[in-house]
C-alpha positions in Angstrom: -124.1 -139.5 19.2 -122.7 -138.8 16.4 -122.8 -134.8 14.5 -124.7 -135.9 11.6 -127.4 -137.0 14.1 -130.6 -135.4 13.3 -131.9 -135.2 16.7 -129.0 -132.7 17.9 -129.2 -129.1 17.6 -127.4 -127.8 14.8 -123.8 -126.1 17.1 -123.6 -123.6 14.8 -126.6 -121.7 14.9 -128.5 -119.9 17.6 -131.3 -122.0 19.2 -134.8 -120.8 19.1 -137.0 -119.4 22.0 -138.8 -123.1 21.8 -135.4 -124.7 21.8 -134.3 -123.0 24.5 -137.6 -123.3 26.7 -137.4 -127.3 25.9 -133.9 -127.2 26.6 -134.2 -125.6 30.0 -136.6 -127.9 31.0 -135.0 -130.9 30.1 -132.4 -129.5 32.2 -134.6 -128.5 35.2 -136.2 -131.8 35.4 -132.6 -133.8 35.3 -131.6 -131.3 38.7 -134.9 -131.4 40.1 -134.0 -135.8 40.0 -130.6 -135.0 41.6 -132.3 -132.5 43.9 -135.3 -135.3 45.0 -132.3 -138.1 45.5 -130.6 -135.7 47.4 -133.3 -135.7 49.6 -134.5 -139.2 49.8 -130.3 -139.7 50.9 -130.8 -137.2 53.7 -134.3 -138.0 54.8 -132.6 -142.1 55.2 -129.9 -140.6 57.1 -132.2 -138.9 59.3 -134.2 -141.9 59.9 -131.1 -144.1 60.5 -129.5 -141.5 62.6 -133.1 -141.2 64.7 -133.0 -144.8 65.3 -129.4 -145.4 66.4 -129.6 -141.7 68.8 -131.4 -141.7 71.6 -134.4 -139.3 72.1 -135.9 -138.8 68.5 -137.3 -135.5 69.5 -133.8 -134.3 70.5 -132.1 -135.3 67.9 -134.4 -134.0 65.6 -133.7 -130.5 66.9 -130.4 -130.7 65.9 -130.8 -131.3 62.5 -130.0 -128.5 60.2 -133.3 -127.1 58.5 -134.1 -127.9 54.8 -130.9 -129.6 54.9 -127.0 -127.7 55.5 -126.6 -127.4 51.4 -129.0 -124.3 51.2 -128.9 -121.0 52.8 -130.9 -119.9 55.8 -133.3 -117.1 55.4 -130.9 -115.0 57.6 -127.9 -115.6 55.0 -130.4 -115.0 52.1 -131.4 -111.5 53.3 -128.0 -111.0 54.5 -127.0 -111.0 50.7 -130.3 -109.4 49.1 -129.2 -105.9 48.4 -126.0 -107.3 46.8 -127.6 -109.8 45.3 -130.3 -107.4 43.6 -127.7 -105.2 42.1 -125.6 -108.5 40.6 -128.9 -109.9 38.9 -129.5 -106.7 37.6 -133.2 -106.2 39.6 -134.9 -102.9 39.9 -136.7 -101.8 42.9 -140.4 -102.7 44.2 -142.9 -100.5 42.6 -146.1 -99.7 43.0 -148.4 -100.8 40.1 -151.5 -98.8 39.2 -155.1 -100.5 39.2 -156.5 -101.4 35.8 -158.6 -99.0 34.0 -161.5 -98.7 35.2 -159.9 -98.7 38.9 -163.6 -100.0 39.9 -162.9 -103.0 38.3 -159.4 -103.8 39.9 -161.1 -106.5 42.3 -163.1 -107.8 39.8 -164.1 -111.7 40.1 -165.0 -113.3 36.4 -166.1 -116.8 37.4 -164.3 -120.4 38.1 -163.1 -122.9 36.3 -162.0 -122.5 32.8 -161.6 -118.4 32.6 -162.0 -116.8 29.9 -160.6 -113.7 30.7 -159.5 -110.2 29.6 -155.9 -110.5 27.4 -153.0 -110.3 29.5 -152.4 -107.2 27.2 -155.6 -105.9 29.0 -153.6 -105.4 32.8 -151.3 -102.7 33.3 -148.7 -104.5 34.3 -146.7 -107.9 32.9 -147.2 -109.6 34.7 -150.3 -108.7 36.4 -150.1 -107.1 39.6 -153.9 -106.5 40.1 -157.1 -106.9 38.0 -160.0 -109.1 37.5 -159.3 -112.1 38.7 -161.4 -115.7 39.1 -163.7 -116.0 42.5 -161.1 -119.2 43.5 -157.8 -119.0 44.7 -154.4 -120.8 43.3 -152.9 -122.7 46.4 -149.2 -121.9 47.2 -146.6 -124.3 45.8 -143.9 -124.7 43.0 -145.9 -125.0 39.3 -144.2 -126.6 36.4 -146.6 -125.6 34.0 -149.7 -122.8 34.9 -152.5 -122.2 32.5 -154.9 -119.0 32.3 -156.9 -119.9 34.3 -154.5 -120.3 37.0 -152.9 -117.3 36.4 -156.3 -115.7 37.1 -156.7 -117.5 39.9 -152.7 -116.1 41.2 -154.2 -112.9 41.2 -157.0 -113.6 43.8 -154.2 -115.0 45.5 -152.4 -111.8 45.7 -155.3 -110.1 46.8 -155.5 -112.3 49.8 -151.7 -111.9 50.3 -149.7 -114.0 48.7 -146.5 -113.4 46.4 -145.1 -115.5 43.0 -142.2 -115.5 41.7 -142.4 -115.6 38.0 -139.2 -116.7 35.9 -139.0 -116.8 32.4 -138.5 -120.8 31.4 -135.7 -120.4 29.6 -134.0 -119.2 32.6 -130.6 -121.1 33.9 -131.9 -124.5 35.7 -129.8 -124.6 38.2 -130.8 -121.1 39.5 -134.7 -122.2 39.0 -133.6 -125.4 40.4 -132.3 -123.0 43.8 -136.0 -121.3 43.9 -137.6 -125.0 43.4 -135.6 -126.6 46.0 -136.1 -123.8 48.7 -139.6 -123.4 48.3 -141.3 -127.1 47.5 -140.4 -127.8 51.2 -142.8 -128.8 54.2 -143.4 -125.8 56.2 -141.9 -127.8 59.5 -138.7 -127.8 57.3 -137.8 -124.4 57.3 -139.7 -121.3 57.9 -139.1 -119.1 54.6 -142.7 -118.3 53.9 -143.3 -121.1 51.5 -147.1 -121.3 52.4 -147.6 -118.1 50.6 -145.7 -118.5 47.8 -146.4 -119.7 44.5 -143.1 -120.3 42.1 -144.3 -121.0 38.5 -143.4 -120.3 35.1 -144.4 -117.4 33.2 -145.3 -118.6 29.6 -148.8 -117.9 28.3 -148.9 -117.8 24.3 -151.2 -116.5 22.3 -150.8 -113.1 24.0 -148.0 -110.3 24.2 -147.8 -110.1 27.6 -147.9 -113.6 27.6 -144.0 -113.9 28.0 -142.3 -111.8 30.5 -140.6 -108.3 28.9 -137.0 -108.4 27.2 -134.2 -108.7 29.4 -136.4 -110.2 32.3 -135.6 -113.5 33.7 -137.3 -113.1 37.1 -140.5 -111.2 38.0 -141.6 -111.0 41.8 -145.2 -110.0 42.0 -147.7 -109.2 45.4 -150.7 -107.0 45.0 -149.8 -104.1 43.5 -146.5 -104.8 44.0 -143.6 -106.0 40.9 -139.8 -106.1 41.0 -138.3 -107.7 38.3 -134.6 -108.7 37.6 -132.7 -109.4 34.8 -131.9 -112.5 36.1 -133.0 -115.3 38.6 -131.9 -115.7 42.2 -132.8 -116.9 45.2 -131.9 -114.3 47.9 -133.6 -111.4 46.0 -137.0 -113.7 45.7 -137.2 -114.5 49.5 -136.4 -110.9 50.3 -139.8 -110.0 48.3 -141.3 -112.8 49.9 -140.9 -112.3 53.2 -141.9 -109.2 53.3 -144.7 -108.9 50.8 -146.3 -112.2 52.0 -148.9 -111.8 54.5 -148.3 -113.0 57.1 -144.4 -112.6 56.3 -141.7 -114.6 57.6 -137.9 -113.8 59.1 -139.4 -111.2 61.8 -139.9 -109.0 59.1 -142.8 -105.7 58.5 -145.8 -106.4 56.1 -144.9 -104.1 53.2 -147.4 -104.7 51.0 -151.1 -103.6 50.6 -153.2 -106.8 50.4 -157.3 -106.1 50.8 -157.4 -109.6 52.3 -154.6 -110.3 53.8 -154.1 -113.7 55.5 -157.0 -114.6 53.9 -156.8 -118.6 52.7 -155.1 -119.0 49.2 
């Protein structure tokens, strides 16, 4: 391509937030393709191997979990205090209820919310609040709208977590977070049922993008951490503790009203 070429960023000038988020994703997308042959190679191997080894169920034991490339929750929270301090997190607070306090567990209807302004909760993201009367499943989100961030926060009330990252974060560290999480839960246990992993990009509002200097925000009921940047071992050690029920052996930390209930 040549320098003249219209389509290509200007090198000599700083891109814009919209380059930058469109940037990122373009770059997130071509790891998350590398990430999905990766596993398509090893899920063929596995079959193969199964095949030519005798006892399937045996040799399926053996088989690393989620695959020998990432870390085991063990190594993960063997790291996390580290970790926190390199990406620059502060510690897990306590977030106050929104004001009125009676109104914290507020439900606002289904479907297409429309609900209080982001700029409404006491907390970006939100920690608490009113929230829609359905749930938002666990899983890795490319996109969320309103409405599903409304429906996060019922979540949290029923105990899950998210881990929030800003979308013009480095993809290969959002590409770590995607790969550990989008598992099945036979795969590994690192808590992945009650987790959601999502962008946090709502326009139109200033809370809608997460506060300068904030690449990562990890968010239970009344719970937040956030770190200046993404990474992996810091997220699962929120996770797995603030999840309910939480995973690695570990004590329920958080304070849930409905915890365990279905997300």
């Amino acid at each position: 391509m040549s320098d003249d070429d219209p389509g290509r960023p200007d090198q000599g000038r700083r891109l814009t937030k919209t380059e930058r988020k469109e940037q990122a994703r373009r770059e997130r997308e071509e790891l998350q393709r590398r990430l999905a042959s990766k596993r398509r190679a090893r899920t063929l191997g596995i079959t193969v191997g199964a095949v030519v080894i005798a006892g399937i169920v045996a040799a399926a034991t053996l088989l690393p979990s989620g695959g020998g490339d990432l870390p085991s929750p063990d190594q993960l929270l063997q790291r996390a205090t580290s970790a926190a301090d390199a990406a620059g997190c502060g510690d897990a607070t306590t977030t106050p209820p929104v004001d009125p306090p009676d109104e914290d567990r507020t439900h606002i209807g289904g479907g297409d919310i429309a609900g209080p302004p982001l700029s409404a909760y006491p907390t970006t993201p939100p920690a608490s609040g009113p929230h829609a009367d359905v749930t938002l499943p666990a899983g890795v989100y490319d996109t969320m709208t309103m409405s599903d961030l409304y429906r996060s926060i019922h979540s949290f009330e029923h105990g899950a977590s998210v881990i929030w990252y800003d979308p013009t974060a480095p993809a290969e560290k959002v590409a770590q977070l995607i790969e550990f999480y989008d598992r099945r839960l036979q795969d590994a246990e690192v808590g992945q049922d009650r987790v959601i992993v999502a962008p946090y990009d709502f326009p139109g509002d200033a809370a809608g993008i997460l506060p300068d200097g904030t690449e990562m925000a990890l968010v239970a009921w009344h719970r937040l951490q956030t770190c200046a940047s993404v990474d992996l071992a810091v997220a699962f050690d929120f996770t797995s503790q603030y999840s309910f029920p939480t995973t690695a052996g570990r004590d329920y930390q958080g304070e849930a009203p409905e915890p365990g209930a279905a997300i």
